[in-house]
C-alpha positions in Angstrom: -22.7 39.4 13.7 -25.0 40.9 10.7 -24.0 40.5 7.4 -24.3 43.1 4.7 -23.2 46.7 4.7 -24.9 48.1 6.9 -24.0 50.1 10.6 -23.6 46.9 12.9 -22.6 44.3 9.7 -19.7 41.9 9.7 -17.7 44.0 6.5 -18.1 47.4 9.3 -16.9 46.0 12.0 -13.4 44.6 10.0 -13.2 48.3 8.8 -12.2 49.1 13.1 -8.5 47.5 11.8 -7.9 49.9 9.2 -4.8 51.7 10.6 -5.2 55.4 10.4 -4.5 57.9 7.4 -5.6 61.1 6.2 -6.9 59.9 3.7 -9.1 56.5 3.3 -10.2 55.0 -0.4 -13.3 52.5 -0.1 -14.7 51.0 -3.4 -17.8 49.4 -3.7 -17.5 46.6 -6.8 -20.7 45.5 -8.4 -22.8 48.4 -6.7 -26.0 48.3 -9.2 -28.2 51.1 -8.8 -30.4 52.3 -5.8 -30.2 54.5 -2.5 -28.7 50.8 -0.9 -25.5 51.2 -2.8 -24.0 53.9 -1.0 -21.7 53.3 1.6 -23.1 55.4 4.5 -22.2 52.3 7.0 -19.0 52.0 6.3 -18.2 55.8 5.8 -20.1 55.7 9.6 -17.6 53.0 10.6 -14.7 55.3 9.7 -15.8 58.4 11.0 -16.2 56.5 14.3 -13.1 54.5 14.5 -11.1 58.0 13.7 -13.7 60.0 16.4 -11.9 57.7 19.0 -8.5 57.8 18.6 -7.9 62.0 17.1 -11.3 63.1 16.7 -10.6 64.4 13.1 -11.8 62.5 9.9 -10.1 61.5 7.4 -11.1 62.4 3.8 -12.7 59.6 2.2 -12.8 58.9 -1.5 -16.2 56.4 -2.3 -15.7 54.9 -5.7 -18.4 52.8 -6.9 -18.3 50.4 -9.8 -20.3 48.8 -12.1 -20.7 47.4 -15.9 -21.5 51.0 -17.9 -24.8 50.0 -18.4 -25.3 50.6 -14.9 -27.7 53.2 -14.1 -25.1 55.6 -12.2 -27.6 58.4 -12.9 -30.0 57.3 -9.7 -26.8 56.3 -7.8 -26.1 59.9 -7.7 -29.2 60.9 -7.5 -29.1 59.4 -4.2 -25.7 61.4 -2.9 -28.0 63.2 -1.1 -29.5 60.6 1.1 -26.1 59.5 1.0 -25.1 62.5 3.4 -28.0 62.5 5.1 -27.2 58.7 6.7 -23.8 60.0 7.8 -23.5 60.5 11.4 -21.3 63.9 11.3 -20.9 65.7 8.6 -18.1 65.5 6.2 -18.9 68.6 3.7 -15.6 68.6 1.8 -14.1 65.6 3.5 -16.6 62.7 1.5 -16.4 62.2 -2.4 -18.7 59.6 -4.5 -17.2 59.0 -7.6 -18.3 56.3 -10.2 -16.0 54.0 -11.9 -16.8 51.9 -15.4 -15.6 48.5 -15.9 -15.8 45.0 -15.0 -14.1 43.9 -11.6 -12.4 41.0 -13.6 -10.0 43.9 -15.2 -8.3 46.5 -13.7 -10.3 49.5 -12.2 -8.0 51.4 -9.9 -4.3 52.7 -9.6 -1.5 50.3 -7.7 -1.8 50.1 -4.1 -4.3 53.0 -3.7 -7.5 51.0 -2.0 -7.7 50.9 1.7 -10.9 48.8 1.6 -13.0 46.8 -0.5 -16.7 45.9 -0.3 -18.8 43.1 -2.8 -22.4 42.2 -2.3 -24.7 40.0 -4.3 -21.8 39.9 -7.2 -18.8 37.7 -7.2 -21.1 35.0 -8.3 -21.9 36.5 -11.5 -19.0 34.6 -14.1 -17.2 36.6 -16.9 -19.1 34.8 -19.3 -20.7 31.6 -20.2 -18.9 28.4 -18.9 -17.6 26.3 -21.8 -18.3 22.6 -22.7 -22.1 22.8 -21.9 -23.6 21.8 -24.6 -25.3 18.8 -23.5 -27.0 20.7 -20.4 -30.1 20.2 -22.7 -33.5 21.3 -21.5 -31.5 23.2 -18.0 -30.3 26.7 -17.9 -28.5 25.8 -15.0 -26.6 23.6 -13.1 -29.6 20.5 -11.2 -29.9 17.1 -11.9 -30.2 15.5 -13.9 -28.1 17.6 -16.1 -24.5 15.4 -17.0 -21.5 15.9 -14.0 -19.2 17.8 -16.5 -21.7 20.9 -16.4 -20.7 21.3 -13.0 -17.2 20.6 -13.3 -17.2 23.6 -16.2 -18.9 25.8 -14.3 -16.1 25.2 -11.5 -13.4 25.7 -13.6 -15.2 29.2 -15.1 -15.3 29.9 -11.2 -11.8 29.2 -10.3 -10.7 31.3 -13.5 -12.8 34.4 -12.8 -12.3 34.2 -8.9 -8.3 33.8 -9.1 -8.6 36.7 -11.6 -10.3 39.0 -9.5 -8.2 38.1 -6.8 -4.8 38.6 -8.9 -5.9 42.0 -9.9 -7.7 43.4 -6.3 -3.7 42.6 -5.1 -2.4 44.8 -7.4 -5.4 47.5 -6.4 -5.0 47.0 -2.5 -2.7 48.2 0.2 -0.8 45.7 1.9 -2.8 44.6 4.8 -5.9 46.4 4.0 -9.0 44.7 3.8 -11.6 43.4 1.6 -15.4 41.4 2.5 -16.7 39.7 0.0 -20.5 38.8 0.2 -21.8 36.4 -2.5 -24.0 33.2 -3.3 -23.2 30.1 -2.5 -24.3 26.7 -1.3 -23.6 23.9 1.5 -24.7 20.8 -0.6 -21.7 18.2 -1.2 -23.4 16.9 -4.3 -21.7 18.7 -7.2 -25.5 18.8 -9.3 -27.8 19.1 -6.0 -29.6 23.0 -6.5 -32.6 24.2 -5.1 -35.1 24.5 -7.9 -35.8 28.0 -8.7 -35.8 28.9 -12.6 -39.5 29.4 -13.4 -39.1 29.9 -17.4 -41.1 27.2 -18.9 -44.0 27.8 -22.3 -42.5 31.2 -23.1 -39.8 30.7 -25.1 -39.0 27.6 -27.7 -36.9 24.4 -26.5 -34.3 24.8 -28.7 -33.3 28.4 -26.9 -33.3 27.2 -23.9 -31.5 24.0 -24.7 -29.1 26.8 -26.2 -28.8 29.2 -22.8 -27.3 29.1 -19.7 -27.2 31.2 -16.5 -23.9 33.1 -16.0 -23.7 32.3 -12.4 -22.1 29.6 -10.2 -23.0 28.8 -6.4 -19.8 28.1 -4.9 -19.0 26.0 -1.7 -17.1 27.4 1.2 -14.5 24.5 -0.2 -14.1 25.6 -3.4 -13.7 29.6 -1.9 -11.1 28.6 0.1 -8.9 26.5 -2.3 -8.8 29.4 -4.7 -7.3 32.2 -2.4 -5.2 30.1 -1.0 -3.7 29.0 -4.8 -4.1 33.0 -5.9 -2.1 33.3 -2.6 -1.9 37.5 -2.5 -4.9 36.7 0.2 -5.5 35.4 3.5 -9.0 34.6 4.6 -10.1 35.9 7.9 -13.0 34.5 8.4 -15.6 32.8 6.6 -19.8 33.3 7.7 -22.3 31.5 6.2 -26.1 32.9 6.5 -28.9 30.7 5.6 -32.2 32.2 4.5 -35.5 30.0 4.5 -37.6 30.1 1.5 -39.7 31.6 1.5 -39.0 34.4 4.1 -42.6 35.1 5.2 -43.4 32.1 6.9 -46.6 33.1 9.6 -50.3 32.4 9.0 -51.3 35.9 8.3 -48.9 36.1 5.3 -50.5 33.2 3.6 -52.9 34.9 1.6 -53.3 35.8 -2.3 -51.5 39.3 -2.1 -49.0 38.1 0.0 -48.5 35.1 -2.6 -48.3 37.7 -5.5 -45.8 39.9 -3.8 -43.3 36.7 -3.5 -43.5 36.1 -7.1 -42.5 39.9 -8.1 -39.6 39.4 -5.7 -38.9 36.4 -7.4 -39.2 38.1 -10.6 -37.3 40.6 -10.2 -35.1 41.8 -13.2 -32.4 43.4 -11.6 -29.4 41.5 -12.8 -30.9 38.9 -15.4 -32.4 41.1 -17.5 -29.8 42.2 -19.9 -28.2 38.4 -20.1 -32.2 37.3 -21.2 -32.5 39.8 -23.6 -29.3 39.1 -25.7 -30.1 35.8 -26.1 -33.9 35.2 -25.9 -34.8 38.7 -27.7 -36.6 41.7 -25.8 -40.2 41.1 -27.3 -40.9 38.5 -25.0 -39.6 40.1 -21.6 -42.8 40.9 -20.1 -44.5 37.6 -20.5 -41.4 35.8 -19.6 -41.1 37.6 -16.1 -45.2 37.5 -15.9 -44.7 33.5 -15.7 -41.8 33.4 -13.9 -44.2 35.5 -11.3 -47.4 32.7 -11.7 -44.4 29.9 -11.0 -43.0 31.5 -8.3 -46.2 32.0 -6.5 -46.9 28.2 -6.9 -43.6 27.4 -5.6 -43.9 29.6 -2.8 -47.0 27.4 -1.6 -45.1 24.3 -2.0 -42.3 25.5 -0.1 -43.7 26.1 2.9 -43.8 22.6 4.0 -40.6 22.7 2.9 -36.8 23.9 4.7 -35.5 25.1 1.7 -32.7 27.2 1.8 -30.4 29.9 -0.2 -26.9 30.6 1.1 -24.7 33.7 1.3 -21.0 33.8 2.0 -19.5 36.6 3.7 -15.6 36.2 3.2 -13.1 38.6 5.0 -9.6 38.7 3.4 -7.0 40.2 4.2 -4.4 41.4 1.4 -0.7 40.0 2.5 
């Protein structure tokens, strides 16, 4: 089964056990900013699941949130679109609505959501794991940084995870869902990371030595202890999707543009380039992504002899 959000992925298909309502409350947490934010599929998914069994629709309330630095302007400007993706229409039955805040504090009234959606998010920590100061000359968790980075990154995991958890419970009907999709890794070895920070003559040793990623790479392991400590949870089921690196991988994509293209993706400043800023200073933004681009490129060639691999979770829960 797909993951994602869209018409035939894994978080849709859970939606067919919502039991039916009038009314339906999704929320989309950490949506960023883009036409792919909206939550045509699942609003599709709904419609569907209610076409079978009455033929009416419910009315569905689509709230999504983000930091309020978000760009909500182009999510809206994207309602449109939004509509157009439906499969019936809902004029007067469908509402967008943004809500501000971070999803490790409360965002929604007791017992109001029917279904939650997470994607590319729950990896992002609340802040900057303490007792790594001696990750010198890493911005991240690899070897052959000292094993008590990766033990404080855990602990800043299990904190911000059992927190989110915590407060969704509050936020969720009993028995309603939520999928979760997020990074995450299959390596037993605590320090073992694919390489893939390209930051290197830009910026002066003692920042970097200073600054580290607000991210952690769970394993399914570490998932599954916290929801079942939290315990307002039960897991579902559990996917794990594995994506080679790079993804173009035929002959005819080995060429210079091709090459080039890999490094923007790679580049890309969606979600790193706020956290980069406040600590490294916005003059040297454009030169810092224009070598993380050259790097990437050069690791792409490398690669390709290589089964390197990211990971994505895609965690169904169920609230008790």
């Amino acid at each position: 089964m797909k993951g994602g959000d869209g018409e035939h992925s894994y978080a849709n298909n859970k939606l067919t056990s919502i039991s039916f309502s009038e009314s339906i409350k999704v929320a989309e947490l950490g949506c960023s900013s883009g036409q792919n934010t909206f939550l045509s599929g699942i609003v599709n998914t709904i419609i569907a699941s209610y076409q079978e069994i009455s033929g009416n629709p419910p009315k569905i309330d689509c709230c999504l949130n983000d930091l309020p630095n978000n760009d909500f302007n182009m999510n809206f400007k994207w309602a449109s679109s939004f509509n157009e993706n439906l499969k019936m229409d809902v004029k007067g039955r469908c509402f967008v609505s943004g809500v501000l805040g971070s999803f490790y504090s409360r965002l929604f009234a007791s017992k109001s959501l029917h279904f939650v959606h997470s994607a590319c998010s729950i990896h992002w920590l609340s802040k900057v794991s303490g007792g790594i100061e001696d990750n010198k000359k890493n911005v991240y968790i690899r070897k052959p940084c000292p094993l008590s980075v990766s033990k404080s990154y855990l602990d800043q995991f299990q904190k911000d995870f059992s927190l989110f958890l915590k407060i969704r419970s509050k936020e969720v009907v009993s028995n309603r869902r939520m999928v979760l999709i997020f990074r995450g890794r299959n390596a037993f070895d605590p320090l073992y990371r694919e390489s893939y920070h390209y930051y290197g003559g830009i910026v002066k040793e003692s920042d970097v030595d200073s600054f580290n990623l607000q991210f952690y790479d769970a394993g399914e392991e570490e998932v599954r202890e916290v929801v079942q400590i939290e315990g307002s949870f039960e897991i579902n089921n559990i996917e794990i999707h594995e994506h080679l690196v790079p993804y173009k991988d035929s002959e005819e994509d080995d060429n210079e543009t091709c090459r080039l293209e890999f490094g923007e993706m790679m580049a890309s400043r969606k979600g790193s380039i706020e956290i980069l800023v406040a600590h490294f200073g916005y003059s040297i933004i454009n030169r810092l992504f224009e070598k993380y681009a050259q790097n990437a490129v050069k690791y792409h060639i490398v690669s390709r002899s290589c089964n390197k691999m990211t990971v994505n979770f895609v965690v169904s829960l169920n609230r008790k």
